[in-house]
C-alpha positions, 0 to 999 in steps of 0.5 A: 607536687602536682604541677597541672591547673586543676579542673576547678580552675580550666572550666570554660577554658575552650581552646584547650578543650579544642585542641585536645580534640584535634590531638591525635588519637582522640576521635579516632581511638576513641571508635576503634575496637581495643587492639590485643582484647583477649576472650573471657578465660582465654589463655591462662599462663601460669604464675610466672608467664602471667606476671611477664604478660601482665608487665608486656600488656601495661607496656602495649596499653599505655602506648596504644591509650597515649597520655602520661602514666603513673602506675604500680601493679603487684602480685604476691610471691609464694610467701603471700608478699606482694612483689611489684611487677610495674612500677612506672613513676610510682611515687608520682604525686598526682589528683587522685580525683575520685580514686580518692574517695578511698582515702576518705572512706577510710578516714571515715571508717578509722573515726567509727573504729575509735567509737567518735561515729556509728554507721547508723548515725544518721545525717539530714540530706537537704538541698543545699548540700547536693553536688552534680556529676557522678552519683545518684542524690542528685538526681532524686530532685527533691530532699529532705531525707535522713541517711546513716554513715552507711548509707552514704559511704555505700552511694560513695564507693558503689557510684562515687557519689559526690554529694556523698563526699559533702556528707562524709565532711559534714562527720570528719572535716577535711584537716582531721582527714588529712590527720587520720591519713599521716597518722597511718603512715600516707606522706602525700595522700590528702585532700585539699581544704577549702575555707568551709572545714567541712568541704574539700578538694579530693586532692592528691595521692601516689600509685605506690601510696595507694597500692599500700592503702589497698593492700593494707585494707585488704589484710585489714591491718588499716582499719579493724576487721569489720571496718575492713569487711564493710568498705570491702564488699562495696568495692567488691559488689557487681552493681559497681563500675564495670567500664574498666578492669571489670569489663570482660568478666563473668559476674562471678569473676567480678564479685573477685574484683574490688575496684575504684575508678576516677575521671576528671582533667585539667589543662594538660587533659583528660586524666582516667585512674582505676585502682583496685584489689583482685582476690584468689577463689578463697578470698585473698588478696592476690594483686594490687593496681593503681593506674593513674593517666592524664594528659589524654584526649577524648576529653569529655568521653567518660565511657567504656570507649575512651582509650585508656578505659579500653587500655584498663579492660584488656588489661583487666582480663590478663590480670585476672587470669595470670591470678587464675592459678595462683592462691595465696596460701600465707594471707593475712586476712581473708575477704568473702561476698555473697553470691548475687542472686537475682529477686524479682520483686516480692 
């Protein structure tokens, strides 16, 4: 299990702060301009070059970013089988941090399936519940309002909200969710329970868990077909979190990305994660990531310029291009979003 303080436990902790400021690699690499970035669609090997490009990037990034990496990315084979390419320290117990949001999305949407919940439930969002950090509730300085399941599963993934993640404890509390994660198959995937049933800690995860997670939702085998397509086109939608795997695509080449990405730290350092699914042109599932880093520097650097940020975007771009000449011809399941067009009020 985890052995590291959790960042509950390290604020107001400033000598470690300190130090990780001093470590090397942090200022410096933090400015510097990521080293090997390959241009948008530039180089595009075929199938097996881009799966031995994909393991030699992994390899360089994770030098370059510094930190403890816990990582599995897999590419299907011909069959439409996903065949692992990196597995580094796979079956690491880790803080999945907002990556987690996942698994609580998923339970959440597993008790809508069982007909116990309805998207269009509605909630109270009072002033009492509003938790800071990433999100946008908090920011509304007032409350008062009434939001659907729907409503707050979508501030959940599109912007990791964490009030939101107060919301989905208020319809599924943090023991049923860790019921609802063992019942479908995740040994180490689970949230940690406070006193308050309804609240919890996001807890802790594996990349090879949440690689089977990701491709289990993608082939909507997890949870029903439309439960699926829902969790799904948030993930996949170009308004989401573009600092990492996304960062050097087209929109369109976004919209074929669905992603979620976690950042917190704890004693050791600052931890950056990004895990996500890229689908073929025809909309299915053709590669999985799960890359947890923690141990960094940089630590209060929650931009496109940390160097593990950096490591995910230039990798990023080889992923998705070594997907480029691949379809996955035997998919279980497929997975569409529309095509973004602008509006201009009206």
């Amino acid at each position: 299990m985890v052995k590291h303080l959790s960042r509950r436990a390290a604020i107001g902790i400033g000598a470690a702060a300190a130090a990780l400021a001093a470590a090397p690699g942090s200022a410096a690499a933090a400015g510097a301009p990521p080293v090997g970035a390959l241009p948008s669609g530039a180089g595009r090997p075929g199938p097996v070059g881009g799966q031995e490009l994909i393991r030699r990037t992994y390899r360089q990034q994770k030098a370059q970013a510094g930190g403890v990496w816990h990582s599995h990315i897999a590419m299907v084979d011909a069959t439409g089988v996903p065949r692992a390419l990196v597995e580094d320290d796979a079956d690491r117990v880790t803080h999945g941090y907002s990556v987690q949001k996942l698994a609580v999305a998923v339970a959440v949407m597993d008790k809508i399936d069982r007909g116990e919940l309805r998207l269009d439930q509605r909630l109270d969002l009072t002033a009492d519940i509003i938790l800071g950090g990433s999100g946008i509730y908090f920011l509304q300085t007032v409350w008062g309002d009434e939001v659907t399941v729907a409503n707050f599963l979508t501030a959940l993934l599109l912007v990791s909200d964490n009030t939101a993640v107060r919301m989905c404890g208020r319809v599924v509390p943090a023991l049923e969710i860790n019921q609802i994660l063992a019942a479908k198959g995740f040994t180490h995937t689970r949230v940690e329970p406070v006193a308050n049933p309804n609240r919890f800690f996001l807890g802790v995860t594996t990349p090879r868990e949440t690689h089977d997670l990701l491709w289990r939702l993608a082939n909507k085998t997890l949870l029903s077909a439309r439960s699926s397509d829902f969790l799904l086109g948030i993930l996949r939608w170009i308004n989401g979190y573009h600092d990492g795997i996304r960062r050097n695509m087209s929109s369109a080449e976004r919209s074929r990305v669905a992603t979620k990405y976690g950042a917190d730290f704890d004693t050791a350092g600052a931890a950056r994660h990004e895990a996500g699914i890229i689908f073929d042109a025809t909309g299915a599932p053709t590669l999985t990531y799960a890359l947890f880093a923690d141990s960094l520097g940089d630590l209060d650097n929650y931009g496109a310029t940390h160097p593990a940020v950096q490591a995910h975007a230039i990798l990023g771009r080889v992923m998705f291009d070594a997907v480029g000449p691949v379809t996955n011809r035997a998919a279980r399941a497929r997975h569409s979003v529309r095509q973004f067009r602008p509006v201009n009020g009206g």
